[in-house]
C-alpha positions as CSV (number, residue, x, y, z in Angstrom):
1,X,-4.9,27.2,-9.6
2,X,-3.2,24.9,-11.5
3,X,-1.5,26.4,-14.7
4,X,-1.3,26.1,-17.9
5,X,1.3,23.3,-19.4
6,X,3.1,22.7,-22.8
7,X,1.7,21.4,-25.7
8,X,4.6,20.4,-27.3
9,X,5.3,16.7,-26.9
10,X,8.7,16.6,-24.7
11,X,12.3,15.0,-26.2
12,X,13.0,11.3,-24.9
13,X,14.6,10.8,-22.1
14,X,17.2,8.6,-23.6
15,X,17.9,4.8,-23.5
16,X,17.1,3.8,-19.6
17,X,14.4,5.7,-19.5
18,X,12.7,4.7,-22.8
19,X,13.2,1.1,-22.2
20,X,11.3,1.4,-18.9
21,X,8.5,3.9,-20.7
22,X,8.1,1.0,-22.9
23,X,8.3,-1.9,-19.9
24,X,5.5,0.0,-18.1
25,X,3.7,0.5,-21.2
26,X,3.5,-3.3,-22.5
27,X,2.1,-3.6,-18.9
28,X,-0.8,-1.0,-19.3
29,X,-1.9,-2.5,-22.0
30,X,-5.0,-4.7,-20.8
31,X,-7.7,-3.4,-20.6
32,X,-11.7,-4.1,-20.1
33,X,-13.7,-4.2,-23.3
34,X,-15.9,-0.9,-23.4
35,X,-19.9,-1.4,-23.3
36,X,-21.2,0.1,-26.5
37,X,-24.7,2.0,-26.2
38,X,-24.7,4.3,-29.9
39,X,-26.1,2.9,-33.0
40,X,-23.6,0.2,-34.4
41,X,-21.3,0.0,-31.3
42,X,-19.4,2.9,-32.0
43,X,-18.5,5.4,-28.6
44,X,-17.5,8.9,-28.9
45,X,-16.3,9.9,-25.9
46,X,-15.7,14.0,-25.3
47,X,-13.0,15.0,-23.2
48,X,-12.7,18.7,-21.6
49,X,-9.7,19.9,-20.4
50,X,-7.5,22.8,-18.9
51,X,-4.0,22.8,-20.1
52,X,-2.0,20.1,-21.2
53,X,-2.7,16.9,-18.9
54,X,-0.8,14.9,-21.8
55,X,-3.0,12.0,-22.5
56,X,-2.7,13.1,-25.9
57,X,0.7,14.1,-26.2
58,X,2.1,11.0,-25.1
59,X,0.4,8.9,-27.3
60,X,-2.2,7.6,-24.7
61,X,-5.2,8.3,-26.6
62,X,-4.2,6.6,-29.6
63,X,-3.3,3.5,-27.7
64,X,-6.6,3.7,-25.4
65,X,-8.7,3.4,-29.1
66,X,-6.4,0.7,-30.6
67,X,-7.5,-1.8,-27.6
68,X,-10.7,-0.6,-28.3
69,X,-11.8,0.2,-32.0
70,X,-15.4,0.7,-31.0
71,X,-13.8,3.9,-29.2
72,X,-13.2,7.1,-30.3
73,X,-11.4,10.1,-27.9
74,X,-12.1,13.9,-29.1
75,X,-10.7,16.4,-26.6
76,X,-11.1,20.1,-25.8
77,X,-8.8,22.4,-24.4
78,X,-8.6,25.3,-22.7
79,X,-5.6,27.0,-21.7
80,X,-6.4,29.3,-19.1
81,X,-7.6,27.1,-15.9
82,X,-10.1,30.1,-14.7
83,X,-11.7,31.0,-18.1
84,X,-12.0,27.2,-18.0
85,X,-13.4,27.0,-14.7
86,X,-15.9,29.6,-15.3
87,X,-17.2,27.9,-18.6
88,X,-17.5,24.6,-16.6
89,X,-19.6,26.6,-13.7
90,X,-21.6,28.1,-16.4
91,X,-22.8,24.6,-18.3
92,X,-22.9,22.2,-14.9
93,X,-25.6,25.5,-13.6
94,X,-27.2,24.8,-17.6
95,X,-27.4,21.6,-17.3
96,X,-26.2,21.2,-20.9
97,X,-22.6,21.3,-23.1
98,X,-20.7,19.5,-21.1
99,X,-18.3,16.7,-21.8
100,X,-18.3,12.8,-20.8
101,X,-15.1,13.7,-19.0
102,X,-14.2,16.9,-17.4
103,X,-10.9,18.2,-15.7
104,X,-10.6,19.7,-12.3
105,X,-7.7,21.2,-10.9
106,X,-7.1,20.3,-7.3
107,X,-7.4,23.8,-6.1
108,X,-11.4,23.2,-6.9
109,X,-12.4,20.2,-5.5
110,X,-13.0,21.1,-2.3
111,X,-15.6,23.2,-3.8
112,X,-16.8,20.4,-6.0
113,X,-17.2,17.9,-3.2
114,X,-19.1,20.5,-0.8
115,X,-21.3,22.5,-3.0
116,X,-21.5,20.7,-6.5
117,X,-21.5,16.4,-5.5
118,X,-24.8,16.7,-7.2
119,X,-23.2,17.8,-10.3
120,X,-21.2,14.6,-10.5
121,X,-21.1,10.7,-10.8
122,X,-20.6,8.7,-8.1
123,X,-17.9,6.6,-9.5
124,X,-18.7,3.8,-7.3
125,X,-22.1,3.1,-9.2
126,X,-19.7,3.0,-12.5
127,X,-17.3,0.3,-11.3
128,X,-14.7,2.1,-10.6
129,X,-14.8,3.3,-6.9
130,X,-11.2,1.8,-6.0
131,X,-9.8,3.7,-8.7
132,X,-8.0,5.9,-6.5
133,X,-7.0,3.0,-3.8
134,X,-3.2,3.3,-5.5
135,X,-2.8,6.8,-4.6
136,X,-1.3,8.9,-2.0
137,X,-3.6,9.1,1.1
138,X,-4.4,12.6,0.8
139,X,-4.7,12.5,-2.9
140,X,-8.1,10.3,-2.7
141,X,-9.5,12.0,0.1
142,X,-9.4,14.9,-1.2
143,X,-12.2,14.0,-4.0
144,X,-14.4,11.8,-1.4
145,X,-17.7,13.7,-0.1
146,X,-18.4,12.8,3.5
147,X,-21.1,10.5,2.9
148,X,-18.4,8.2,0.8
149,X,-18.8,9.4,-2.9
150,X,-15.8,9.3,-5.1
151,X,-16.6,11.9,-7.6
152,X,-13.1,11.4,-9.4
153,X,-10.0,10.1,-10.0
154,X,-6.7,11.6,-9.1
155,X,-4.1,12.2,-11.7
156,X,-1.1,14.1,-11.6
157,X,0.4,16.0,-8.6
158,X,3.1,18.9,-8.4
159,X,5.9,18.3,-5.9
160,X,8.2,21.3,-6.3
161,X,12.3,22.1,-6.9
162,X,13.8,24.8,-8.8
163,X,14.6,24.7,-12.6
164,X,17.4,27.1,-13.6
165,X,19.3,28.4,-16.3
166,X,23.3,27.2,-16.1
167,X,25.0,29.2,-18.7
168,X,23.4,32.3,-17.2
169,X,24.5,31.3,-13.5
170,X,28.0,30.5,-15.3
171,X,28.1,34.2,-16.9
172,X,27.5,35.6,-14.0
173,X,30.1,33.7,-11.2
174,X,27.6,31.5,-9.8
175,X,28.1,27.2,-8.7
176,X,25.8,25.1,-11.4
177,X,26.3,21.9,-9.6
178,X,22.5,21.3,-8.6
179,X,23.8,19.8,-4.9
180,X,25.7,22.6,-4.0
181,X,22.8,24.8,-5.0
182,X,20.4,23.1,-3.3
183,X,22.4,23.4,-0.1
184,X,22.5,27.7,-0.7
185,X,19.1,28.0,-1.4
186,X,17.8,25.5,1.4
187,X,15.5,28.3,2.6
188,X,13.9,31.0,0.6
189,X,15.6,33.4,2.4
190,X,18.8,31.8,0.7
191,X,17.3,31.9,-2.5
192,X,16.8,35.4,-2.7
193,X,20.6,36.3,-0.9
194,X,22.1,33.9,-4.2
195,X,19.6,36.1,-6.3
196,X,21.5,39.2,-5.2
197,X,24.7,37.8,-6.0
198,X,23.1,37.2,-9.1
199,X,22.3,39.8,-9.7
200,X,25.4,41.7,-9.3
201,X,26.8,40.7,-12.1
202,X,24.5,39.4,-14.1
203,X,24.1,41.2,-17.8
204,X,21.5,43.6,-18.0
205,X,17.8,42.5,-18.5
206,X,18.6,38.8,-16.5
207,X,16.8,38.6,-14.1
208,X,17.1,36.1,-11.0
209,X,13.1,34.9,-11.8
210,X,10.3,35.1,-13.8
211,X,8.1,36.8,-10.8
212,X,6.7,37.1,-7.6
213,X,4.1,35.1,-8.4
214,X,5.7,32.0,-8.6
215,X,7.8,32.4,-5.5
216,X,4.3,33.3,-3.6
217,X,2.5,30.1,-5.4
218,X,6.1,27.7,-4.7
219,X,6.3,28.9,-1.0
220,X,2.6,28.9,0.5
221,X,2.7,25.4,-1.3
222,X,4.7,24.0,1.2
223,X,2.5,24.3,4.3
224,X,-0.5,22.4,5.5
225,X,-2.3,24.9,6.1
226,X,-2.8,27.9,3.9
227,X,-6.0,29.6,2.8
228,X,-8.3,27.4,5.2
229,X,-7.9,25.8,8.5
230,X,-8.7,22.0,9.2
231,X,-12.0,22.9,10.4
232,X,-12.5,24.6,6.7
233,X,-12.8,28.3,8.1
234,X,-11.1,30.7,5.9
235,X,-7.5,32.1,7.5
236,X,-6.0,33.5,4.2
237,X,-5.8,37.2,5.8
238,X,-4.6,35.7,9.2
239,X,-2.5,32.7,8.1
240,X,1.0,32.6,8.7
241,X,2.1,30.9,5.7
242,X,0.5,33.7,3.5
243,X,1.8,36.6,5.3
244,X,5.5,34.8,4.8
245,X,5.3,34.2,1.6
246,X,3.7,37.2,1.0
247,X,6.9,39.3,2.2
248,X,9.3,37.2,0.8
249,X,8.0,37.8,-3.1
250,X,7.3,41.2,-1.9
251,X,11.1,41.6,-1.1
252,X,12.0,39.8,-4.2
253,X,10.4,42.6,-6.2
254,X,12.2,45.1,-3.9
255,X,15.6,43.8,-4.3
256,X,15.3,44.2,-8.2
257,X,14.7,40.3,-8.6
258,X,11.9,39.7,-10.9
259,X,11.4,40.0,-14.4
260,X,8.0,41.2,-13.7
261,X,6.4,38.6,-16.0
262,X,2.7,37.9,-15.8
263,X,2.5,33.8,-15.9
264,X,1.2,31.9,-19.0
265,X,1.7,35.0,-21.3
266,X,3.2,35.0,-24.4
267,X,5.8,37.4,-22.9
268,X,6.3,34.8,-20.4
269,X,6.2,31.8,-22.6
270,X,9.1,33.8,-25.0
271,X,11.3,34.3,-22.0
272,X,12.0,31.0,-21.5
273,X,14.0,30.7,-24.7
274,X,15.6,34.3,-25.0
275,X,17.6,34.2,-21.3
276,X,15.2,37.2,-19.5
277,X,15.1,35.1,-15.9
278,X,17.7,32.4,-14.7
279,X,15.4,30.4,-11.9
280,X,11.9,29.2,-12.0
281,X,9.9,27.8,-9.3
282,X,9.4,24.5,-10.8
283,X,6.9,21.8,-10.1
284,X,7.5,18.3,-12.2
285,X,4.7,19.1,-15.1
286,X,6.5,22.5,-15.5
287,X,9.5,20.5,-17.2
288,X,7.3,19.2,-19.5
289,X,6.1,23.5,-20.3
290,X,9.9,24.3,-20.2
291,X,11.0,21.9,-23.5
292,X,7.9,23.1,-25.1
293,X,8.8,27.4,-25.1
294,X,12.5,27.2,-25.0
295,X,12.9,23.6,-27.6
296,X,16.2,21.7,-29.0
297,X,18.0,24.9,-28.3
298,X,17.5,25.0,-25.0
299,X,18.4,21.5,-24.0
300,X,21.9,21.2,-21.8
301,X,20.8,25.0,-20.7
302,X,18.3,24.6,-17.7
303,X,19.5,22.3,-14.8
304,X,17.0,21.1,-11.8
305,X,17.8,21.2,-8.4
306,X,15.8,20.3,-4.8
307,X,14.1,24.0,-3.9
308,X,13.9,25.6,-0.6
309,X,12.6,23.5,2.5
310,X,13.0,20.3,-0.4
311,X,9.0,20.2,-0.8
312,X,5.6,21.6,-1.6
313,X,2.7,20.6,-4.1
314,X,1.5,23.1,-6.7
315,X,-1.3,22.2,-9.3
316,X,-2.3,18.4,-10.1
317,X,-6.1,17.3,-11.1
318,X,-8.7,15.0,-11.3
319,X,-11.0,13.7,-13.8
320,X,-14.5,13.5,-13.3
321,X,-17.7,12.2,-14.9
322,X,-20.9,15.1,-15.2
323,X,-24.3,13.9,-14.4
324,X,-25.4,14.6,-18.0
325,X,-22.7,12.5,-19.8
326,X,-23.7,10.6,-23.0
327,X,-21.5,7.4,-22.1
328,X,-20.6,7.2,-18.4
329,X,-19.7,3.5,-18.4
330,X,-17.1,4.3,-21.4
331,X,-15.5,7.2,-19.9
332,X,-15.2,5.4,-16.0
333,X,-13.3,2.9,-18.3
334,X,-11.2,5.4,-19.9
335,X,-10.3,7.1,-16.7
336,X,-9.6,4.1,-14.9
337,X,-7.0,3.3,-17.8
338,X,-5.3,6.6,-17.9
339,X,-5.1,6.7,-14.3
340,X,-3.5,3.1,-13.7
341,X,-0.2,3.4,-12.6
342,X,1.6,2.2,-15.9
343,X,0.3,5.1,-17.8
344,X,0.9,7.5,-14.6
345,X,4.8,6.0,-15.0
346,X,4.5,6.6,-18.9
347,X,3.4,10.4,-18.8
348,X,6.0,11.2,-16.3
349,X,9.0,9.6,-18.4
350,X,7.3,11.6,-21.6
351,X,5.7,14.9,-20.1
352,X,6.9,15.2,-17.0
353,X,3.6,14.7,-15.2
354,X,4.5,13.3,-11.5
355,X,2.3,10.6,-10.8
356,X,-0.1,10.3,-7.8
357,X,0.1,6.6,-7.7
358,X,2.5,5.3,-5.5
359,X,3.1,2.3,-7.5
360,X,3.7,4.3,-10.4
361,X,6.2,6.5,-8.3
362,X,8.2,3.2,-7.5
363,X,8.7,2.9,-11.1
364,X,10.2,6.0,-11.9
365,X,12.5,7.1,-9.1
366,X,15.7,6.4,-11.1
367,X,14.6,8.4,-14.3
368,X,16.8,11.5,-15.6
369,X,16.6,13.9,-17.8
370,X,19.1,14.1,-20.7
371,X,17.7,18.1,-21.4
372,X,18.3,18.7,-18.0
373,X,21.9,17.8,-18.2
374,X,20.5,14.1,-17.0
375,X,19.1,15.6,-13.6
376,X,17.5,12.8,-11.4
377,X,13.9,14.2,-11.7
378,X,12.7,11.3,-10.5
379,X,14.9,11.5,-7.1
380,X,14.4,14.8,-6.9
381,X,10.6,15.2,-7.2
382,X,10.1,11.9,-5.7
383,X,12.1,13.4,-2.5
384,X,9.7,16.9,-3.0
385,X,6.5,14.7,-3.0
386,X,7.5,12.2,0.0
387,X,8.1,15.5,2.7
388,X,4.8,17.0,1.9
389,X,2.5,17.1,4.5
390,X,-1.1,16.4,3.7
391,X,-2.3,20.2,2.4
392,X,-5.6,21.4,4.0
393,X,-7.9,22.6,0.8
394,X,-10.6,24.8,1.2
395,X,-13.5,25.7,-0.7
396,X,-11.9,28.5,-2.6
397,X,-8.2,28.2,-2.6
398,X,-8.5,29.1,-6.7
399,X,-10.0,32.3,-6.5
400,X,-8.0,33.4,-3.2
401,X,-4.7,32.3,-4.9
402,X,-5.4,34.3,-7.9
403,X,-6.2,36.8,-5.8
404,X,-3.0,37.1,-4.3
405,X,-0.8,36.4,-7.4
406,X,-2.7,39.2,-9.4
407,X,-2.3,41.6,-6.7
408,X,1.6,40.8,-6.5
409,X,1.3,41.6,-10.5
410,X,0.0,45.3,-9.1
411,X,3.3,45.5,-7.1
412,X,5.4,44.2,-9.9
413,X,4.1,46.2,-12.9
414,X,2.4,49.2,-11.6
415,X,4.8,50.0,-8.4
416,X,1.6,49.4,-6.3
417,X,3.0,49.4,-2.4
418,X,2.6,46.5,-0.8
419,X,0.4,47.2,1.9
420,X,-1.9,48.6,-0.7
421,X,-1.9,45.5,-3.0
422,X,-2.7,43.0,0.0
423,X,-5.6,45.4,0.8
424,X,-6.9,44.6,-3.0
425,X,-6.1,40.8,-2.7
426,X,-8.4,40.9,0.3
427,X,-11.4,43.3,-1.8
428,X,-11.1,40.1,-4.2
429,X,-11.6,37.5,-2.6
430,X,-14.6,39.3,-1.0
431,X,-16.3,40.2,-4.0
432,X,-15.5,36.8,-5.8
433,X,-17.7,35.3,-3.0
434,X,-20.3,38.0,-3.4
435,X,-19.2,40.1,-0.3
């Protein structure tokens, strides 16, 4: 499930990295005039979406209607992806309510494109069936149905490092240099023998992480094969990758690690700004959700470095067109814009969104990060996303991964055994699918 991001428009990155923002801006800016099919040529177009994608935040929207002033953008949010998801599930069974444009996060499309293609526009008949062409390979297939239809186009994607907190590593004896810590936790098994130095001699109330749900979410990220196998058969209780990662944030919450934090709280979202964890599992839109809880006074405190095993993909989305929408022409235009590589490179230098377009990734590789004490996110995510294998996604990789993370809550917060809790994760899933 992808989560929720900041909503607070990120610091710039200083001088080199606004000068290209602007470069790859001034190149984005052609665009196709919008057909107009309201009274008087004036388009609304409704956009729904789950967390922060940043189209608005970085000044996208307000561009988009400038080239064309017969356009108007109104967007919806919704924070939580599954109350979102639910909602979306409730009006595409309606048939009503929904929104020219919808977001989906990636763990859903395999659902999308087997059990709801009906749902959705073919972007193909809109003109805009190369829009994913740019991509990485696995990004656009992963939103084509067999028979050929593209049903959306891709946006962000999450390759993974490790955010972390250097005045807190200082306090407590540790190396903040982000190559030397990328060489001690090369393996999560090295992360968590650093956390008990750590922990040591950290100050009480410091935690090594946030919880056991990010490590389990970071980890079983880095596999091919997870949840489902390549022939789409559900392995979640049998698959390797789970079970590992599974007893690794299981022995993370046994050695005294965690903060116990339940993700996208307001617990949570405080934390980042009062010192309760040092590390984060950190895919490149979380930067973007870091600047916006702990602001100006965190900047020159959090560092990045490469993660364990260097790789992994958590969260990134699509955007799709609904059957019922008012203005499909208009909104294929829109997301063809906001999905061209210059704006991809433009929401990564502002919000931290990594781009699926590979031309757009050629463009930002040398960016840094002046509130990250100038880390090389671009390097170092560029490096994450390039030794990620092609992830197998099945139909319901977003309920069984909330499955799993809320039944790790059970062991953090209510000293559920862990045997027990990966019996309930199983219940879960069953009952989400009506077993």
């Amino acid at each position: 499930m992808r989560p929720v991001r900041a909503r607070r428009s990120t610091a710039a990155l200083g001088s080199a990295v606004l000068a290209t923002a602007l470069l790859v801006t001034a190149c984005g800016s052609s665009g196709g005039t919008g057909s107009t099919d309201s009274a008087g040529g004036k388009v609304t177009l409704t956009v729904d979406l789950f967390g922060t994608f940043g189209f608005k935040e970085a000044g996208l929207y307000d561009e988009y209607m400038k080239l064309h002033p017969n356009i108007t953008i109104k967007q919806t949010d919704t924070q939580d992806e599954g109350q979102y998801w639910q909602a979306l599930q409730t009006k595409l069974a309606g048939g009503g309510g929904l929104a020219d444009i919808q977001g989906l996060e990636v763990g859903r499309v395999a659902s999308v494109v087997q059990k709801q293609s009906d749902k959705f526009t073919d972007l193909k008949t809109l003109g805009i069936g190369d829009v994913n062409d740019g991509l990485v390979a696995w990004k656009a297939a992963a939103i084509k149905t067999p028979d050929g239809k593209v049903l959306g186009a891709g946006t962000d994607i999450g390759p993974e490092a490790i955010c972390y907190r250097t005045d807190l590593f200082k306090a407590a004896g540790l190396p903040t240099d982000r190559t030397e810590l990328a060489a001690k936790w090369s393996s999560w098994q090295g992360y968590l023998d650093l956390g008990k130095q750590y922990a040591a001699k950290a100050e009480a109330g410091n935690a090594w992480t946030d919880s056991a749900a990010g490590m389990f979410t970071a980890e079983v990220g880095q596999q091919k094969v997870r949840y489902a196998d390549e022939a789409g058969k559900p392995v979640y209780d049998s698959s390797d990758a789970v079970k590992t990662a599974w007893a690794d944030s299981t022995k993370l919450v046994a050695d005294g690690l965690s903060a116990k934090l339940a993700q996208w709280t307001p617990e949570w979202n405080k934390a980042f700004s009062t010192g309760k964890f040092a590390t984060l599992s950190c895919p490149a839109w979380m930067i973007g959700y870091i600047k916006g809880q702990a602001g100006d006074t965190g900047s020159g405190k959090w560092d990045i470095a490469a993660g364990p095993g260097r790789t992994g993909n958590w969260g990134g989305s699509y955007l799709a067109v609904p059957r019922t929408a008012k203005h499909p022409r208009e909104a294929a235009e829109l997301i063809k814009w906001l999905n061209a590589k210059e704006q991809q490179a433009t929401l990564f230098t502002k919000q931290g969104s990594f781009p699926s377009s590979t031309g757009a990734q050629a463009a930002i590789k040398d960016v840094k990060d002046p509130y990250f004490n100038n880390a090389p996110i671009g390097q170092i995510f560029s490096e994450s996303a390039n030794a990620m294998p092609a992830q197998v996604l099945g139909t319901d990789d977003g309920v069984i991964g909330k499955a799993f993370t809320d039944a790790l809550g059970e062991v953090e917060r209510t000293n559920t055994a862990p045997d027990a809790a990966w019996k309930h994760a199983l219940d879960n899933v069953k009952k989400a699918n009506g077993n």
